[in-house]
N, C-alpha and C positions, 0 to 999 in steps of 0.2 A: 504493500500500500504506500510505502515510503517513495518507492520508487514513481508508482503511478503519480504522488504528486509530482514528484520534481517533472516529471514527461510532459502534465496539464501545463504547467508555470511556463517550461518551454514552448509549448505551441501557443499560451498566449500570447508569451514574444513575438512569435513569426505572424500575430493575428490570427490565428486558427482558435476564432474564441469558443465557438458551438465546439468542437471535437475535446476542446480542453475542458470545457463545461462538463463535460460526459465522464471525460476521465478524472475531473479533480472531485466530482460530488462521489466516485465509486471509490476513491483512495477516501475521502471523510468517512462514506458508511463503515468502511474495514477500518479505519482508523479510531472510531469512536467507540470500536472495542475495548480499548486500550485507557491506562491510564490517563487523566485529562491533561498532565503537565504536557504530554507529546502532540497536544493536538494545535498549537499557536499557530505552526506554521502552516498546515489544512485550513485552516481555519482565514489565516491573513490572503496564499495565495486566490483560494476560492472566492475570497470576497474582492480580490482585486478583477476574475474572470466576469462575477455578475457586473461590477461596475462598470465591466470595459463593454457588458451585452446591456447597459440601462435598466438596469434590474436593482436598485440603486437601496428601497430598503433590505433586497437578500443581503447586497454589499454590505450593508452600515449593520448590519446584526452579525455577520461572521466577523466584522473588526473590531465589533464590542468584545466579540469572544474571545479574539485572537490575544487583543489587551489583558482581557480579563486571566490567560493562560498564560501569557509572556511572564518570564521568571527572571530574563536577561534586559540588560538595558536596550541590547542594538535590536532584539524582536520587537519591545515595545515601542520604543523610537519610530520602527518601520510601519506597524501597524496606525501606531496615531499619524503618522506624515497622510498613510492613504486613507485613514476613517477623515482627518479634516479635507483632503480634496475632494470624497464623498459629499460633504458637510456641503462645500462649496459649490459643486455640480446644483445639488440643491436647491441652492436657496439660503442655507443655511452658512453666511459668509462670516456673518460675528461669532459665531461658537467657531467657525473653524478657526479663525484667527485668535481666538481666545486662545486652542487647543493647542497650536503650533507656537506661540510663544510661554506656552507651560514649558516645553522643553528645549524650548531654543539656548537657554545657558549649559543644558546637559548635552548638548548637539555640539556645541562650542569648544567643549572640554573635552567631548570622548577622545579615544584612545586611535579611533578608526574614521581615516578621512573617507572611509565609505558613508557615512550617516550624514556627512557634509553634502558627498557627492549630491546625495536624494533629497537633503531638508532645503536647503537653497532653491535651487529648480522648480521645487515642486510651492514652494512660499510665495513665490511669483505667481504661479497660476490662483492661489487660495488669496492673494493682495490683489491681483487684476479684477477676478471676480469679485471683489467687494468693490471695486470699482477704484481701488487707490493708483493712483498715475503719479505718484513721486517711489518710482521704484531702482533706480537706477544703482544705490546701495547693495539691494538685491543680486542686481542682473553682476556688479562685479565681482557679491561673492559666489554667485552660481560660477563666472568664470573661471572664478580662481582655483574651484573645484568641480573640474569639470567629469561626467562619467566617464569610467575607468575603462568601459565594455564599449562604451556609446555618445562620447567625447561630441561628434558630429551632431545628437539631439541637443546636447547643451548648449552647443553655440544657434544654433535654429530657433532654440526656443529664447534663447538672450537677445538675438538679432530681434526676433517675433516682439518681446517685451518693449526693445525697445521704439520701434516702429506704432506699439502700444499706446504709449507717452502720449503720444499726438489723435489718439481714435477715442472709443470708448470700448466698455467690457461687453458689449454685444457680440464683436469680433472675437472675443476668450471666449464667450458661450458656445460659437460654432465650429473653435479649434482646439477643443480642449484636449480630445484623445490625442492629439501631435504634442500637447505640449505638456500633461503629465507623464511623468516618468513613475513606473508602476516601483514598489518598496518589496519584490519578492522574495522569499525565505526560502531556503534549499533544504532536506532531509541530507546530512553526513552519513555514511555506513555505521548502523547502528546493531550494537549486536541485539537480536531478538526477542530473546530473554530479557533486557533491560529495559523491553516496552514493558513488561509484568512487575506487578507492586511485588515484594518480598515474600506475602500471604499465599499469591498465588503459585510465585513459582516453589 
């Protein structure tokens, strides 16, 4: 089942969101056998495939849950970056913005300029959609850390912001798949037995 996610998270990359949809809701049902601390990241990738098919409350309930099972800093990190771009799809632009500066000082200090990579980039789309056009702050430190895997989205969507500046956030409502960057969680080779609490095995 571990693996079936990591496959889903994959073909959402490539956009094959209906095929990943299939396979990530069949690694959650095998997965929700299992102790709940293993299930964040079913939990985070699955809610980023409904997001990306418009399915926006499945979204925002698998990233309550993903939250609510993250035990590490960089799952929860990743989870709240994509429950407030949720938020902001929405409608809902002042909770996300609330939500992303809860953690913007523990983003700052982590250990991993992968959490930069995601929380920058994606701050911009949750600030445009509230309609803020002094973002240019932003868009430098989106540059300064740009993705590792996908360097070429960060400069598109920096360029895009700031092109921004001068429009309104009607133009983010209709690009926003281009311009979030999804916060997806990988399953590591896990041995088998360490899905089972102590009781059972």
């Amino acid at each position: 089942y571990t693996t079936l996610c990591n496959q889903g998270y994959a073909l959402c990359k490539v956009k094959d969101y209906h095929r990943a949809l299939t396979i990530l809701e069949k690694a959650r049902n095998g997965l929700e056998m299992f102790p709940r601390y293993n299930l964040h990241i079913i939990y985070n990738d699955l809610g980023i495939c409904y997001f990306l098919l418009d399915r926006y409350q499945d979204a925002y309930q698998c990233l309550l849950l993903a939250q609510r099972f993250s035990q590490n800093s960089m799952p929860r990190i990743f989870s709240t970056i994509n429950l407030a771009c949720v938020e902001s799809v929405m409608g809902y632009t002042e909770r996300a913005i609330h939500r992303l500066n809860a953690i913007e000082q523990e983003v700052e200090t982590h250990k991993l300029d992968r959490v930069r990579q995601k929380y920058y980039v994606n701050s911009l789309l949750v600030e445009s959609l509230h309609g803020n056009m002094v973002v240019e702050g932003r868009i430098l430190k989106a540059l300064a850390y740009p993705d590792r895997y996908f360097p070429e989205q960060t400069r598109y969507a920096a360029h895009f912001y700031q092109e921004f500046t001068n429009s309104d956030k009607e133009i983010v409502k209709h690009a926003w798949r281009d311009l979030y960057s999804p916060c997806g969680l990988a399953y590591w080779y896990m041995d088998p037995l360490k899905l089972l609490s102590e009781g059972i095995v």
